[in-house]
Every structure is written in C-alpha cells, then in structure tokens.
C-alpha positions as CSV (number, residue, x, y, z in Angstrom):
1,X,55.8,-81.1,-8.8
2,X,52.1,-81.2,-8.6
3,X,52.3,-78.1,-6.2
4,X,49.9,-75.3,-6.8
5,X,51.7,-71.9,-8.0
6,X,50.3,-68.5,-8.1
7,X,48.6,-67.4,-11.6
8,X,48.4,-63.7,-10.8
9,X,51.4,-61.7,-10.7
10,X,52.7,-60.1,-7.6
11,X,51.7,-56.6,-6.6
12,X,54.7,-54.2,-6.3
13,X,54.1,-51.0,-4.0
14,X,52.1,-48.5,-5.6
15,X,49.8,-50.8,-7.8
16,X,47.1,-49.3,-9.0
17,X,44.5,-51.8,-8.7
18,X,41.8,-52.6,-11.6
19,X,39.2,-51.5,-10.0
20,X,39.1,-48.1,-8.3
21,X,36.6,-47.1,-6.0
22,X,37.7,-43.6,-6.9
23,X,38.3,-43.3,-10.9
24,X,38.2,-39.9,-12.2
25,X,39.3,-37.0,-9.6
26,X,36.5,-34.0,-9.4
27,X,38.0,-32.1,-11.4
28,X,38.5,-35.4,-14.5
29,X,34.8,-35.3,-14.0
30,X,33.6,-31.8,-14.8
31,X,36.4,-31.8,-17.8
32,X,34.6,-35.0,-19.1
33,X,31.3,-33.5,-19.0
34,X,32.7,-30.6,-20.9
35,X,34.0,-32.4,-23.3
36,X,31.3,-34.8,-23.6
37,X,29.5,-31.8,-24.3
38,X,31.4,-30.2,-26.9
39,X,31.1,-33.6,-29.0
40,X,33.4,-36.4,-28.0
41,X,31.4,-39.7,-27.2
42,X,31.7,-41.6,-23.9
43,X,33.7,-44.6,-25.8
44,X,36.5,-41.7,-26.4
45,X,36.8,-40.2,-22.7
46,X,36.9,-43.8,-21.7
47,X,40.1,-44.2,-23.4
48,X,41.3,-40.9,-22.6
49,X,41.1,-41.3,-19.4
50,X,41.7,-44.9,-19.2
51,X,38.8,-46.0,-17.1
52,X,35.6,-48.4,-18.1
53,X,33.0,-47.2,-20.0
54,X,31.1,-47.8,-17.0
55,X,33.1,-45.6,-15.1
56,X,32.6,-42.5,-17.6
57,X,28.8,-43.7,-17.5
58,X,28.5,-43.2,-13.4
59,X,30.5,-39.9,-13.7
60,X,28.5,-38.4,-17.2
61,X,24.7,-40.2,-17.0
62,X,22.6,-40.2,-20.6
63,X,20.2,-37.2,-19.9
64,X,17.1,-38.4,-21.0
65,X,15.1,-35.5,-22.8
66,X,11.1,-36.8,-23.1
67,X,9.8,-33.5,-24.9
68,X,12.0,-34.0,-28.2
69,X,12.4,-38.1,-28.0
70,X,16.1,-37.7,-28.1
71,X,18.0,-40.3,-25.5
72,X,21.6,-39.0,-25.1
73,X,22.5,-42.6,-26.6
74,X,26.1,-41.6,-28.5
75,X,26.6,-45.2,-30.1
76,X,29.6,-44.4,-32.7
C-alpha cells in the first residue's frame, strides 16, 4: 500500500521530449527572423512555433543598435 508509484506518465515511441536540443529546423529559423522582421513579436513566433521564448530568443537575438538608443526589446 505504502509502495512508491510513478508520478510521470510513461513515454510511448516517438515522444517528443520537453526539451529539445534541436527546436526550430534551419529553415523555422530564417522564416522566424523574417517574420520577426516584418513585425510579429518574439511572444507570437513562440506560440507559433510552439517552443519557449527562450528558444525563439537563442535562434532571433535582440540586435542592440548603440547609435539611435533603440534595444530591439518588443515587450507587447
């Protein structure tokens, strides 16, 4: 009765796990950057593409820009 029982749920073949070494292919990458570019924010390519905000943040860096004080920073 006082056994211990496994909390996580089995993995079936094929799993994807959380975290993926690996998120967005090349080519995910250089469409994000487009479309980062064309005016989506990084919190909207993270749910596109559903991976971290961290993730889209490796792949598509803030470009800091010290002549005009402007950050990249897209905080919506």
């Amino acid at each position: 009765m006082n056994q211990p029982r496994q909390v996580w749920p089995q993995r079936e073949a094929g799993d994807v796990l959380a975290v993926d070494p690996c998120a967005l292919s090349s080519a995910q990458q250089q469409q994000a950057k487009k479309l980062l570019e064309s005016g989506h924010n990084r919190k909207q390519l993270a749910l596109l593409y559903g991976v971290s905000l961290a993730s889209i943040y490796k792949y598509c860096p803030v470009n800091r820009n010290a002549r005009t004080g402007q950050n990249g920073f897209d905080e919506k």
